[in-house]
KEKE-666690 format. One record per residue (C-alpha): x, y, z; residue in three letters. Coordinates in steps of 0.2 Angstrom, whole numbers, padded with zeros to 4 digits, always signed. Each point is the difference from the previous one (the first is absolute). Example, Ala and Ser with C-alpha at 12.3 -4.5 7.8 and 13.67 -1.06 7.14 Angstrom:
2
+0062-0022+0039ala
+0006+0017-0003ser
***
This chain:
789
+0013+0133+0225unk
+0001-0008+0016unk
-0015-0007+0010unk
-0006+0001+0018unk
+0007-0016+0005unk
+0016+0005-0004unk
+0002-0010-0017unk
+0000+0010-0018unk
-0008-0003-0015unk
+0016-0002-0009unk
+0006-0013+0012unk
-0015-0008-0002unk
+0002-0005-0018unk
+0015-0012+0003unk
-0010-0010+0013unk
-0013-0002-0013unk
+0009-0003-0014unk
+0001-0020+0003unk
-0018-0003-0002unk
+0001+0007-0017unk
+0017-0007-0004unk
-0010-0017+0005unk
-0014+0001-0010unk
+0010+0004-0017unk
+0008-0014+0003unk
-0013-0010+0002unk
-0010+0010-0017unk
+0017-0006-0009unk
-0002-0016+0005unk
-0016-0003-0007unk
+0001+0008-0015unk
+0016-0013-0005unk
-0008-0015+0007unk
-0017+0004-0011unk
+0015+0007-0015unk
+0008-0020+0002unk
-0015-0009+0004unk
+0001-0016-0015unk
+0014+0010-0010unk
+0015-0010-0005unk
+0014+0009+0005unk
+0012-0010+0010unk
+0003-0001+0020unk
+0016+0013-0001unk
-0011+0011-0012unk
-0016+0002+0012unk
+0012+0005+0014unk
+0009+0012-0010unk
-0017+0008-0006unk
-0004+0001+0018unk
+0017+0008+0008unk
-0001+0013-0015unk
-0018+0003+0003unk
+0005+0003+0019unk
+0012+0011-0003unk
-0008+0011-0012unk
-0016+0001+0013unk
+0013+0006+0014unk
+0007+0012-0011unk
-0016+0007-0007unk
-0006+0000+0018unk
+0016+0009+0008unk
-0003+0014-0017unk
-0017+0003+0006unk
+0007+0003+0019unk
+0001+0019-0002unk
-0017+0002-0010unk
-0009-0010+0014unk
+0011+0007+0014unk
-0009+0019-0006unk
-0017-0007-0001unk
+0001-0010+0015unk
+0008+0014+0015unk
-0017+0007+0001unk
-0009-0015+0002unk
+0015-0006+0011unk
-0002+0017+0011unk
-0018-0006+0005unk
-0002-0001+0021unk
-0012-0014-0002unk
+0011-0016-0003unk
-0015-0010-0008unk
-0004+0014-0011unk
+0016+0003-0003unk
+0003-0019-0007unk
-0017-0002-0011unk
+0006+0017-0007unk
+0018-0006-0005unk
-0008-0019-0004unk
-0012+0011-0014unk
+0012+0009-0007unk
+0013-0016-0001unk
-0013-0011-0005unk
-0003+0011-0017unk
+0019-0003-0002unk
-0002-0016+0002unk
-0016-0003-0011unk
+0007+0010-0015unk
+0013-0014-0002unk
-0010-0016+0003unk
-0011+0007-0014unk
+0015+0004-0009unk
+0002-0019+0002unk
-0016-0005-0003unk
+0002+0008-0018unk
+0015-0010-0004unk
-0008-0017+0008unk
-0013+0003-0015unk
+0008+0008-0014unk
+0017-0005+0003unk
+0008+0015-0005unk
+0001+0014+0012unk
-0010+0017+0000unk
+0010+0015-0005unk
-0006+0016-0010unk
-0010-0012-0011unk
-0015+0004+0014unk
-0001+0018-0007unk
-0003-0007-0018unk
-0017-0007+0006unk
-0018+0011+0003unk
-0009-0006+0015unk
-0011-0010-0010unk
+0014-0010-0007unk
+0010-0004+0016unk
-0015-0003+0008unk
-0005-0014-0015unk
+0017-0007+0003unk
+0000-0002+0018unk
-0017-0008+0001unk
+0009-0016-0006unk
+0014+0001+0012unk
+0009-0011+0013unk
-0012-0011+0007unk
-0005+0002+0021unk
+0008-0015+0003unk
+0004-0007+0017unk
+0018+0003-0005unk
-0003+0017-0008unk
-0010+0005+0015unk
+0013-0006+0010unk
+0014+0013-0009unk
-0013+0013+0000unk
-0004-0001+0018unk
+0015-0007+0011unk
+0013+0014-0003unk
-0014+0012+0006unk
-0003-0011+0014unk
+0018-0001+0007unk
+0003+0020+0000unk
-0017+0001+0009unk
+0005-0010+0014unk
+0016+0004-0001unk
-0005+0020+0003unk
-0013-0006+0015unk
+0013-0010+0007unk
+0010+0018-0001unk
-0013+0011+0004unk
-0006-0010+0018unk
+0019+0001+0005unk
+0002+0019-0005unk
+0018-0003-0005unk
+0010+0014+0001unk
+0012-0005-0013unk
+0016+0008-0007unk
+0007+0017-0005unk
+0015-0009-0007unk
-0008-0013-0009unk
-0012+0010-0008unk
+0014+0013-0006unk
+0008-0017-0005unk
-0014-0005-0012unk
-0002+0014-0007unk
+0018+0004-0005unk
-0001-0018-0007unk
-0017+0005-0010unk
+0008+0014-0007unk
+0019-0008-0005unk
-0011-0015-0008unk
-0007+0012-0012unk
+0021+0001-0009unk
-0004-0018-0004unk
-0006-0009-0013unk
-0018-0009+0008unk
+0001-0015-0013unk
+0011-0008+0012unk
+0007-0018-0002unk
-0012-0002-0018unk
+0016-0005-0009unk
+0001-0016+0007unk
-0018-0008-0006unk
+0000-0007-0013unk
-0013+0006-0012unk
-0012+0015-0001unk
-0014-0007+0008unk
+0009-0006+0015unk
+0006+0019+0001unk
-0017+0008-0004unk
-0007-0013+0016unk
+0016+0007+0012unk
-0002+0018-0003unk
-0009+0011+0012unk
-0016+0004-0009unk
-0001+0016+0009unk
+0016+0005-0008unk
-0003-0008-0015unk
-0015+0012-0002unk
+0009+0016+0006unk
+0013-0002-0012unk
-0009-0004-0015unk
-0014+0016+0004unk
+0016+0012+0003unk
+0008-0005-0016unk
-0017+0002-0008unk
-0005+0017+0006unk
+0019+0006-0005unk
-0001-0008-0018unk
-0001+0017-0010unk
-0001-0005-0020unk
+0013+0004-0008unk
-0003+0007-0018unk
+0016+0004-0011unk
+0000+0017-0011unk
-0008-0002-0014unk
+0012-0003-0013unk
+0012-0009+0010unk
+0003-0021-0002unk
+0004-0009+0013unk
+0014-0017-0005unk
+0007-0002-0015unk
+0006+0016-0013unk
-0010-0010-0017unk
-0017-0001+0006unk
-0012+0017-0001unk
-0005+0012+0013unk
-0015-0003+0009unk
-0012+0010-0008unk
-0006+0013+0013unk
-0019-0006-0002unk
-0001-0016-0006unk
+0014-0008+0005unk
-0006-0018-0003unk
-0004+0003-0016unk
+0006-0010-0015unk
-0001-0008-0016unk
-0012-0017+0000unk
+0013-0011-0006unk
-0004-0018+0012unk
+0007-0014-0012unk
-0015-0015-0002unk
+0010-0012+0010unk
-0016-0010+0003unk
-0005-0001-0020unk
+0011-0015-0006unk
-0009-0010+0015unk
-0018+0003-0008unk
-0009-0006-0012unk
-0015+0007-0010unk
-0018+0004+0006unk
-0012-0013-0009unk
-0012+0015-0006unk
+0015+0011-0003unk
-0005+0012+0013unk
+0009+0006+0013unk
+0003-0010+0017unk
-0012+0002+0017unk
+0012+0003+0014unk
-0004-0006+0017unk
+0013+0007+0015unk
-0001-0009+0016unk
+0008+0009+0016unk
+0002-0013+0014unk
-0001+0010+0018unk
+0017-0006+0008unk
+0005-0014-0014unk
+0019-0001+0004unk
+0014-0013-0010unk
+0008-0007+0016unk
-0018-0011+0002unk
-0005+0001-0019unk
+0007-0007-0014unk
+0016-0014-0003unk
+0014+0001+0012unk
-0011+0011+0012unk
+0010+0001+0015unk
-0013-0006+0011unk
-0007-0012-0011unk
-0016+0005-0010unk
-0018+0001+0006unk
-0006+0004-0018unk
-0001-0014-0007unk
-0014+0006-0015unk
+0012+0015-0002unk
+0014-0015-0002unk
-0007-0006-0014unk
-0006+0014-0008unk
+0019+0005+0001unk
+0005-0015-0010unk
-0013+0005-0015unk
+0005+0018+0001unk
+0014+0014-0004unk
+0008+0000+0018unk
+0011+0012+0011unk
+0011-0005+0011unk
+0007+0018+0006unk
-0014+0009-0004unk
-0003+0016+0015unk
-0015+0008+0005unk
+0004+0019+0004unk
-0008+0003+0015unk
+0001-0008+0016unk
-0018+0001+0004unk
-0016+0003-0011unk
+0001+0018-0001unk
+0010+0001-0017unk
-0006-0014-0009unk
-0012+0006-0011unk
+0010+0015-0009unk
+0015-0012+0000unk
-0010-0013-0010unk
-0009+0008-0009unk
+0007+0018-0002unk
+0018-0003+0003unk
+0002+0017+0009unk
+0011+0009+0014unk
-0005-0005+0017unk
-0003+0023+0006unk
+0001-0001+0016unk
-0007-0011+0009unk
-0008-0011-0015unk
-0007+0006-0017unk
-0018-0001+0008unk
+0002+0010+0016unk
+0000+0016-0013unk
-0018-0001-0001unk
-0008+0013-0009unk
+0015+0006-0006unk
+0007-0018-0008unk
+0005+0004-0019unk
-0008-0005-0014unk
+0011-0014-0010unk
-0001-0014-0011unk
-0002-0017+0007unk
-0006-0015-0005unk
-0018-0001+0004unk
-0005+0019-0009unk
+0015-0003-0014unk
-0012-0015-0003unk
-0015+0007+0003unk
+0002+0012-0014unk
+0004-0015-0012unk
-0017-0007+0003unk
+0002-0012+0016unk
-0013-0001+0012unk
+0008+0003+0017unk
-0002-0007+0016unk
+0007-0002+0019unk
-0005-0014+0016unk
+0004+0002+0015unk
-0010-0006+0017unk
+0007+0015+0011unk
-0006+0017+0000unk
+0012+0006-0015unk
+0000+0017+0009unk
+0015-0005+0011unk
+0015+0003-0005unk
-0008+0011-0013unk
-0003-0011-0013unk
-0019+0005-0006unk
+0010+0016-0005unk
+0013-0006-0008unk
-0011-0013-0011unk
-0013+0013-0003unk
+0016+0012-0007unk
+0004-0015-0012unk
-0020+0000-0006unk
-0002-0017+0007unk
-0018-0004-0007unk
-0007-0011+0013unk
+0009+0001+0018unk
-0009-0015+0012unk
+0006+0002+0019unk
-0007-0001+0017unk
-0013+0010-0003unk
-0006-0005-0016unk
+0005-0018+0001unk
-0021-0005-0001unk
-0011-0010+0009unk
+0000-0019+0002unk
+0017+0000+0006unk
+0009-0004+0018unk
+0012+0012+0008unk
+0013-0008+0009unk
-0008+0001+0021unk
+0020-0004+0006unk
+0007+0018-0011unk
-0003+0016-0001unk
+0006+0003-0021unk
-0015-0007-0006unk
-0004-0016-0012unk
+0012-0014+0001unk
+0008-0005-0015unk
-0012-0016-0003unk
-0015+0014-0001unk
+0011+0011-0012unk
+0001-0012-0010unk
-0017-0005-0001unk
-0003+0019-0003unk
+0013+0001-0013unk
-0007-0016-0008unk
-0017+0007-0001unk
+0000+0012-0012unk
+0010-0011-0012unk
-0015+0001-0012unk
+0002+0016+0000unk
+0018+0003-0006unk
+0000+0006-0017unk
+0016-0003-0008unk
+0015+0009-0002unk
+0000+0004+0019unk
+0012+0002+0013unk
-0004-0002+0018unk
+0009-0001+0016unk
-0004-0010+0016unk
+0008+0004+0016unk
-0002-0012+0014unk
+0001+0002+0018unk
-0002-0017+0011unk
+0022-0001+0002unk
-0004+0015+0011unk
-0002+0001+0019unk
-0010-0008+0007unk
+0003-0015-0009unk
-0016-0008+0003unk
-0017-0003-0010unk
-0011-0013-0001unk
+0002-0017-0003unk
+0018+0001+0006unk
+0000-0016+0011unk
+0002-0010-0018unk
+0014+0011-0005unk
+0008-0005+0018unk
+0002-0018-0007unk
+0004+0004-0013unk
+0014+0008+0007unk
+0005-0013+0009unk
-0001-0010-0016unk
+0012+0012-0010unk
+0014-0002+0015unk
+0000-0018-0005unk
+0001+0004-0018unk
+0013+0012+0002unk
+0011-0012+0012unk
+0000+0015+0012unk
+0014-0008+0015unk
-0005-0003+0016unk
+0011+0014+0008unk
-0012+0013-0011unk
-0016-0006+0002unk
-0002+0010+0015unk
+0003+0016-0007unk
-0009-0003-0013unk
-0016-0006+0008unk
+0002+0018+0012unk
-0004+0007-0019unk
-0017-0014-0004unk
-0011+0014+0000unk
+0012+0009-0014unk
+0003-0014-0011unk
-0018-0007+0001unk
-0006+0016-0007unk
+0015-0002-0013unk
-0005-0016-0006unk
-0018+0008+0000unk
+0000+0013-0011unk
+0010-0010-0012unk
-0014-0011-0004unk
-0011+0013-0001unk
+0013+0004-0014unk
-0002-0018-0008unk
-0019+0002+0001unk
+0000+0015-0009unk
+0010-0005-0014unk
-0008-0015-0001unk
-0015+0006-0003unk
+0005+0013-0012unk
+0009-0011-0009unk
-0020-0005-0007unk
-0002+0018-0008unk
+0000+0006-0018unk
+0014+0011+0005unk
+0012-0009+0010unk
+0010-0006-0015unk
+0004+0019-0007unk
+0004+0006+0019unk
+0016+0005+0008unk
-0001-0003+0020unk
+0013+0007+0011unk
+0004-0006+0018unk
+0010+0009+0014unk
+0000+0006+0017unk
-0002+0018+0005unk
+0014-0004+0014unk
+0008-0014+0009unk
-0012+0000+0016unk
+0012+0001+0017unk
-0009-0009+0012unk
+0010-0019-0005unk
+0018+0007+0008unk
+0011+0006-0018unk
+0018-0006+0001unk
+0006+0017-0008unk
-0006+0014-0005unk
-0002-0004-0018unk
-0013-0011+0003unk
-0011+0014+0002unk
+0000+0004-0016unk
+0003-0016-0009unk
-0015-0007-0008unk
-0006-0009-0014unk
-0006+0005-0018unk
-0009-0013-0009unk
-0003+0005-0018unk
-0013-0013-0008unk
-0011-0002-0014unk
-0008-0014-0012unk
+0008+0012-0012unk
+0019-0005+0005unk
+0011-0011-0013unk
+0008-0009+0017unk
+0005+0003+0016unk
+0015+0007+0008unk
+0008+0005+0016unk
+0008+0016+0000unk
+0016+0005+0013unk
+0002+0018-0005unk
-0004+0012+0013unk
-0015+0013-0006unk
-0013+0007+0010unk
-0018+0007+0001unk
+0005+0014-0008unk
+0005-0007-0015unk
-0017-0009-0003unk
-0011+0012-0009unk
+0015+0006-0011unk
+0002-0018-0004unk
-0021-0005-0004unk
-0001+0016-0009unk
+0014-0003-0011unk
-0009-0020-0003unk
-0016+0008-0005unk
+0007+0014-0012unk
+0014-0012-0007unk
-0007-0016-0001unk
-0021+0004+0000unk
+0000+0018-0008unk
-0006+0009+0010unk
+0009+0018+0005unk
+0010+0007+0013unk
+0003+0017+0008unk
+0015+0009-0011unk
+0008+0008+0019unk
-0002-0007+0018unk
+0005+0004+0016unk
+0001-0018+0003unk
+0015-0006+0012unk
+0002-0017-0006unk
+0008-0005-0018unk
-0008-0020-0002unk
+0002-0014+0006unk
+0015-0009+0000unk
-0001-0019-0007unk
+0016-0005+0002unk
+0002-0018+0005unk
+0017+0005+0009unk
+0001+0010+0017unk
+0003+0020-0003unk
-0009+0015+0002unk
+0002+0015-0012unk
-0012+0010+0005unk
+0000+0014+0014unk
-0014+0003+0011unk
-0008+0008+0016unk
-0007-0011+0013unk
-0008+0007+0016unk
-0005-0012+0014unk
-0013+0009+0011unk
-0009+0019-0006unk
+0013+0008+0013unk
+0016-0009-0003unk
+0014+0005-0011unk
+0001-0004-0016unk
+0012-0015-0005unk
+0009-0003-0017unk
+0003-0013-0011unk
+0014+0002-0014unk
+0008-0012-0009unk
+0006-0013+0012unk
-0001+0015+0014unk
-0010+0002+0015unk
+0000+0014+0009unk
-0009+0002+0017unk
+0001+0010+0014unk
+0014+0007-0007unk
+0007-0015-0001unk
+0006-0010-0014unk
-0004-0019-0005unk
+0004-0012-0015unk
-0014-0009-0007unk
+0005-0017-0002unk
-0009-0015-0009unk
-0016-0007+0009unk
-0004+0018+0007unk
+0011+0001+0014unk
+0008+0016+0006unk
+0019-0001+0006unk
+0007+0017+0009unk
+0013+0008-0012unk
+0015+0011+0004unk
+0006+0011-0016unk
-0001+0018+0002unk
+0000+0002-0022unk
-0016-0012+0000unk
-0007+0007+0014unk
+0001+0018-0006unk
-0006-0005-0018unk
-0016-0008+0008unk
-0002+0016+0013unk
+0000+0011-0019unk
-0014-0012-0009unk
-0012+0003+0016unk
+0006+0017+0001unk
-0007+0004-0018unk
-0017-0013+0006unk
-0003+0012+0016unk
+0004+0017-0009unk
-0011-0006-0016unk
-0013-0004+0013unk
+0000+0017+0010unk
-0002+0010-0016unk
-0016-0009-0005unk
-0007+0003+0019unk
+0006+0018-0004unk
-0009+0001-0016unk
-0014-0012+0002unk
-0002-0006-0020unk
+0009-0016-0009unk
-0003+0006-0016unk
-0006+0015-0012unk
-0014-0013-0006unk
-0003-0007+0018unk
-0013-0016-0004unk
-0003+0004-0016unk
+0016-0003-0010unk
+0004-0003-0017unk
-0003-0016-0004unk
+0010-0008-0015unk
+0004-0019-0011unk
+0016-0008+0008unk
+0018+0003-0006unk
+0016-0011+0005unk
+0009+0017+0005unk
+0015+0005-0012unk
+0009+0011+0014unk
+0005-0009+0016unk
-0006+0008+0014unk
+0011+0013+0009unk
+0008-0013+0013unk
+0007+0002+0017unk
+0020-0001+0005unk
+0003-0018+0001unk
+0003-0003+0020unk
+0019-0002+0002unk
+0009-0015+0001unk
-0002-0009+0020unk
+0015-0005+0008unk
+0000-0006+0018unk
-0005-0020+0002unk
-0008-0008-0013unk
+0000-0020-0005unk
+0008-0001-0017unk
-0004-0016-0004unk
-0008-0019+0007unk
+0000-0017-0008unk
-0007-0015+0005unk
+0006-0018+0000unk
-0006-0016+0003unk
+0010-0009+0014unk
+0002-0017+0006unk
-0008+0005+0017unk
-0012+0014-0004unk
+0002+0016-0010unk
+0018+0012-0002unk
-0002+0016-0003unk
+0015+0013-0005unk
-0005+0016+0002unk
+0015+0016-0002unk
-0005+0016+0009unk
+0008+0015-0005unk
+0006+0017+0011unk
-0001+0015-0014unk
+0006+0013+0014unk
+0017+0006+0003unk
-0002-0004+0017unk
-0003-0016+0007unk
-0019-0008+0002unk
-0010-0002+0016unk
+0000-0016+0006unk
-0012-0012-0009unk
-0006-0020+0001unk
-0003-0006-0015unk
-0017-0007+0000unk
-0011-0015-0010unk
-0016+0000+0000unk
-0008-0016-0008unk
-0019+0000-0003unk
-0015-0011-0008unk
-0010+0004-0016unk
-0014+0008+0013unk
+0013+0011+0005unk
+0003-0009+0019unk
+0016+0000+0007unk
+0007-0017+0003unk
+0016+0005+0005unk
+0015+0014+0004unk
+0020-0003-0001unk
+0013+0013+0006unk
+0017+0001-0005unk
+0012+0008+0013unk
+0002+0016+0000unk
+0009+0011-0011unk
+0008+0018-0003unk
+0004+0003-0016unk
+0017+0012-0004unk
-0002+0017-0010unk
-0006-0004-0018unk
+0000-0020+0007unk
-0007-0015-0005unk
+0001-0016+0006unk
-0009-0017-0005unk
-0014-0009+0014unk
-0004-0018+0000unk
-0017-0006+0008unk
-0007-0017+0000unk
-0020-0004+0004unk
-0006-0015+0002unk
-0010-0009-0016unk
-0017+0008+0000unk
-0014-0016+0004unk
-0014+0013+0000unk
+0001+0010-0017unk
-0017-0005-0008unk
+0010+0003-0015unk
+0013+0011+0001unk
+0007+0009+0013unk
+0011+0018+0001unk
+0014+0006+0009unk
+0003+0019+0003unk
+0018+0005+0006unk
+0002+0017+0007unk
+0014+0010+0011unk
-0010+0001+0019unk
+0001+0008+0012unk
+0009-0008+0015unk
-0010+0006+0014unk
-0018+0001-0008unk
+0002-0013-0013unk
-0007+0015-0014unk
+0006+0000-0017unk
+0014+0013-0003unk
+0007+0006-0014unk
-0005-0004-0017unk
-0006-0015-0010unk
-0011-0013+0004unk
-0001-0016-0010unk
-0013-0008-0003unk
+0008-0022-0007unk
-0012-0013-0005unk
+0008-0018+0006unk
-0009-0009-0015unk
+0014+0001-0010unk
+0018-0004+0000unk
+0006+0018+0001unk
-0006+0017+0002unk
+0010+0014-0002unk
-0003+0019+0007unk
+0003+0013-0013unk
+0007+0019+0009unk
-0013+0011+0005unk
***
């Protein structure tokens, strides 16, 4: 295509190509300084963020060369050279725009956009974005510059009607096309943690990957009398496939005493929007803004590595209370066509309790009316039925902030006729993290950073977050008021309340990926014979199991003879283990996840989970392939049921029948094979002249020799601050090695009490745990001696 002057269209491109290589520079550049703005990432860190972020915007940008070179020859062909540039500045700006509101996304939820936007109605996202990124000078300044550059750069072009290059263009797109054999995640390897990775990556890419992956996940449903993993468990049956016995131990029983009218308990459920462990709870990794919730803890049975299985509110309410398979994208987004089953609120309701749901938002989202109205929910109070007399909050678009739910909730506690079990569901920890009063909360704040000794080098970063941890500190004494006050009724004595967050919210950067999913569970009651503090794993799955074994074992009520139910009770455990085996799904899109054992498998990728909820990257082909089987037989189970669309014969109505301790063990899975690899066989620690030793022996159970590893100490304060790190020098360990390390820290001067040390095999570039075994040693007694994992 060659114009009149000589010049062709093709040419063209290569002189014009700078003003949009300019401007994604520019785009990229803003989106990490707003990404880094108050975080606490170190110097080397930030500028390792922003050389992968470059280099994955030139990439993405040289990949979309042959796409925009297509579109752009007509335009390009044009005689006029000032139509000729606002024609190419239009169609570059979109490419431009779609990115920086990519961005924008991630500036506000902090996780970035993929498939999960096909999950949503336009009702729904348009709820969601109305309490998105403020129009900042800064966010209008990342918005607007990038578009600003290319259009100058293209007048600039277009008033000297460069002719450009054959060669160069043929250049670029040759290097568009070759770029497509390489991996785009470029350079990601060398952050540090995922959330300095989710800020590097190309958002544009990040989004075309996860919406291909999506649109090519065909479910995968096993014929129907075949069993996916071990020979000794049973088929899937070909239509109910979660179908079992209702054999939940009563875990919880021995905790409880007797009602004092001899009738069954009221149950109270409390589902905190975004309430996450890393800023709730003892040893919170950044210190706790719960302070109520705190003490509530201390009077409470308490769960340390308790997981919520959803990594947004989606599945929340048929894990808790229905303990169900996730479909497809989430038990709700069936609709019409979700299943009838037993769950708490109509097993219940059939046992004479009066039921009843609160909520400030419109309950439609998400689909959560339906869902409630399938478990016969008596009295559902939302957005629209919330009542007059009430404020909605002017700064969100969800509705009633959590001080007005309350109030509502509080309202009608004449009303309450006992046995009963409600729910409340709050929504203030949720963008846009504002609502009235919030200037008080601000000192407060302020005043917390003190009480949590936050350092100096932090309280940046921390501050960047006020508006987050305001609200935190907000909705938890709207927690303390409700109890309070309920603690004045007739019924509170005889009343089981249990605390938890639908999800760990994203928008305070999470270290790893757990922490998505790592919440607390606060089981309390005037009821309870004395507190304790549980470090078993066990999730939201495991909860109705768990109450509805309490109530038929311990009260006398009954419970259904079969269930679909996923989870098998909670754990209680004082000790760190899991036993059970569970689906988790973060967004309605993604691919599931697996929990099995002391196994994580994501992405197919496989992780040990080690003590305090950290994830360390594992290599062991048996392991990995047993895991791969136990969410094999999840995903096939779970494509049979979309395929047949029941649960169970009886759907919601199902046999109900007195508790019995089971005789017969339940059919169990393989046993996952023994791990070899790097694992930390033992630790002790000693009280030295100077400070602390510790002797740690580290273990190789491979015929070949490790990777090379720094042993690592990690010593941290009763609030779960970390006062101080030594490494060892580093080590590879010989085929079936071991070999003995010895550490020394300085004596802890800031314990309040007692003070822990966890030793782990790191990694030597990224400092990551690797390998298995993480130990977790008090230093308030003379010695403390790891046991094998």
């Amino acid at each position: 295509m060659t114009t009149p002057h000589g010049a062709s269209a093709w040419s063209r491109f290569s002189s014009a190509f700078p003003a949009l290589l300019l401007a994604q520079f520019v785009l990229v550049a803003g989106a990490v300084l707003n990404g880094v703005a108050g975080a606490t990432w170190d110097g080397n860190q930030k500028w390792a963020i922003a050389g992968v972020a470059a280099l994955q915007a030139l990439l993405v940008l040289l990949r979309a060369v042959p796409i925009l070179l297509l579109l752009s020859l007509p335009l390009l062909a044009l005689k006029r050279a000032w139509l000729r540039g606002m024609a190419v500045a239009l169609l570059w700006s979109l490419f431009i725009a779609l990115q920086a509101l990519l961005d924008q996304y991630y500036q506000v939820a902090h996780v970035p956009l993929g498939a999960d936007l096909f999950g949503y109605s336009f009702a729904e996202i348009r709820t969601t974005l109305s309490d998105g990124a403020p129009l900042n000078p800064r966010n209008l300044l990342a918005l607007v510059l990038p578009l600003l550059v290319l259009w100058v750069g293209l007048w600039w072009w277009a008033r000297r009607d460069a002719r450009g290059s054959t060669l160069w263009t043929t250049v670029l797109l040759l290097a568009g096309l070759l770029l497509w054999l390489a991996p785009l995640p470029a350079g990601a390897g060398t952050l540090k943690d995922d959330t300095a990775r989710e800020l590097a990556s190309n958002k544009l890419a990040w989004f075309s990957a996860d919406v291909r992956r999506w649109s090519g996940d065909d479910a995968e449903v096993a014929p129907a009398a075949t069993s996916v993993g071990s020979a000794n468990e049973p088929a899937l049956d070909p239509k109910y496939p979660f179908l079992r016995a209702e054999q939940t131990p009563d875990t919880l029983g021995p905790h409880f005493r007797a009602t004092s009218d001899g009738q069954p308990p009221n149950v109270v459920v409390i589902v905190v929007e975004g309430l996450g462990r890393s800023f709730s709870g003892p040893q919170a990794t950044l210190g706790s803004f719960t302070p109520f919730l705190d003490d509530l803890a201390t009077r409470s049975l308490y769960f340390d590595s308790f997981l919520a299985n959803q990594g947004r509110t989606f599945g929340v309410l048929p894990t808790l209370f229905g303990s169900l398979p996730f479909a497809e994208e989430g038990f709700t987004a069936l609709g019409d066509r979700m299943p009838a089953h037993p769950g708490l609120f109509n097993v219940l309701g059939k046992q004479g309790y009066h039921t009843a749901f609160y909520n400030g938002t419109d309950t439609a989202f998400d689909n959560e009316r339906g869902y409630l109205q399938l478990q016969q929910v008596q009295k559902i109070v939302d957005l629209p039925s919330f009542g007059a007399g009430y404020q909605r909050n002017p700064f969100s678009a969800w509705g009633y902030p959590d001080k007005e739910l309350v109030s509502r909730v509080l309202a009608d506690n004449d009303q309450l006729q006992a046995p009963f079990a409600m729910a409340i569901q709050t929504i203030s920890m949720h963008t846009s993290y504002q609502f009235p009063g919030q200037d008080a909360y601000r000192a407060r704040f302020e005043q917390r950073l003190g009480e949590l000794r936050i350092p100096e080098t932090q309280l940046a970063a921390y501050r960047a977050n006020g508006d987050i941890y305001s609200t935190i500190l907000y909705t938890d004494d709207q927690l303390r008021r409700y109890f309070e006050s309920v603690a004045k009724t007739p019924w509170y004595a005889n009343t089981i309340f249990v605390v938890t967050g639908d999800h760990r919210l994203p928008e305070i950067p999470m270290g790893e990926h757990m922490d998505r999913y790592h919440v607390p569970l606060i089981i309390f009651s005037p009821l309870l014979k004395q507190p304790k503090r549980i470090a078993a794993v066990s999730s939201q799955l495991d909860v109705t199991p768990s109450l509805m074994a309490l109530l038929s074992n311990t009260y006398g009520l009954k419970r259904p003879e079969r269930t679909p139910w996923l989870g098998s009770g909670l754990d209680m455990n004082e000790g760190f283990r899991n036993i059970h085996q569970l689906p988790l799904k973060q967004t309605k899109t993604s691919a599931p996840e697996y929990l099995a054992d002391g196994w994580w498998l994501r992405e197919g990728k496989l992780y040990a989970l080690q003590e305090g909820m950290h994830l360390a990257p594992a290599d062991d082909a048996a392991v990995q392939a047993w895991a791969t089987q136990r969410l094999q037989r999840y995903t096939q189970a779970n494509a049979i049921f979309m395929q047949q669309g029941v649960l169970m014969p009886d759907g919601g109505e199902p046999r109900l029948v007195a508790y019995q301790a089971s005789t017969q063990p339940a059919p169990v899975a393989a046993a996952a094979p023994a791990a070899h690899g790097l694992t930390l066989e033992s630790a002790q620690v000693m009280p030295a002249a100077d400070g602390v030793q510790l002797m740690a022996m580290f273990r190789n159970g491979d015929a070949k020799p490790s990777s090379v590893f720094v042993p690592l100490a990690v010593m941290t304060s009763e609030d779960g601050r970390e006062l101080q790190e030594v490494y060892g020098s580093a080590v590879q360990l010989p085929a079936n090695g071991r070999q003995q390390v010895q550490l020394r820290l300085r004596q802890p001067q800031d314990c309040n009490g007692r003070c822990y040390v966890s030793v782990f095999p790191s990694d030597p570039e990224t400092g990551k745990a690797m390998g298995q075994g993480r130990y977790r040693l008090p230093l308030d007694s003379p010695a403390a001696t790891g046991s094998q994992p």
